[in-house]
N, C-alpha and C positions, 0 to 999 in steps of 0.2 A: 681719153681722147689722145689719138695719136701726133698729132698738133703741138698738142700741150697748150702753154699760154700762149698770146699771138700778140705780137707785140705792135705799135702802133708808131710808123715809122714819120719824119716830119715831112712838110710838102717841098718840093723841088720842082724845076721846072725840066720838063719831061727834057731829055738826053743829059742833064746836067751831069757830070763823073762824078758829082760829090754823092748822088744816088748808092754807084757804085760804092763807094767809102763809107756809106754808112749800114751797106748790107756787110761788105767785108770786116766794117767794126762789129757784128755779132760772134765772129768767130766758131759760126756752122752752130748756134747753140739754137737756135730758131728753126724749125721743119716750114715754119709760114710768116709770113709780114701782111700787114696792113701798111698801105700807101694812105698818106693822107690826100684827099681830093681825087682818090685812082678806084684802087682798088686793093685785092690779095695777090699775093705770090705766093707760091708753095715752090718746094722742094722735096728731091726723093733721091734715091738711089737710083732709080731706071725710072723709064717712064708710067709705068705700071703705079709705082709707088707713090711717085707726085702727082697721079691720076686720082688715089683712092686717098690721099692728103687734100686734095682741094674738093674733092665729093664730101669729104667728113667734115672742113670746115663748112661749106655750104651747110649741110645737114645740122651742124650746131650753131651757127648762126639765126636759124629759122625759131 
């Protein structure tokens, strides 16, 4: 999986910046996150990439 593991981030209240500070404390090691009470983020190089990063989690999720 190109994902890899996906880590499960805590709950915030939606615009809070500490959101920000806890994706920045990954330090780019994550291609995806889990929001708690949200949902997924992916990341890619281009859009192409965080396209076929959130198609793959979806597809492993199931």
């Amino acid at each position: 999986m190109r994902v890899g593991k996906v880590k499960l981030l805590p709950y915030v209240r939606p615009g809070d910046p500490a959101m920000g500070d806890l994706i920045r404390g990954l330090k780019g090691t994550a291609s995806a996150v889990l929001l708690s009470n949200d949902g997924p983020v992916v990341a890619g190089a281009d859009l192409r990439s965080a396209f076929f990063a959130a198609e793959e989690l979806e597809e492993t999720a199931n």
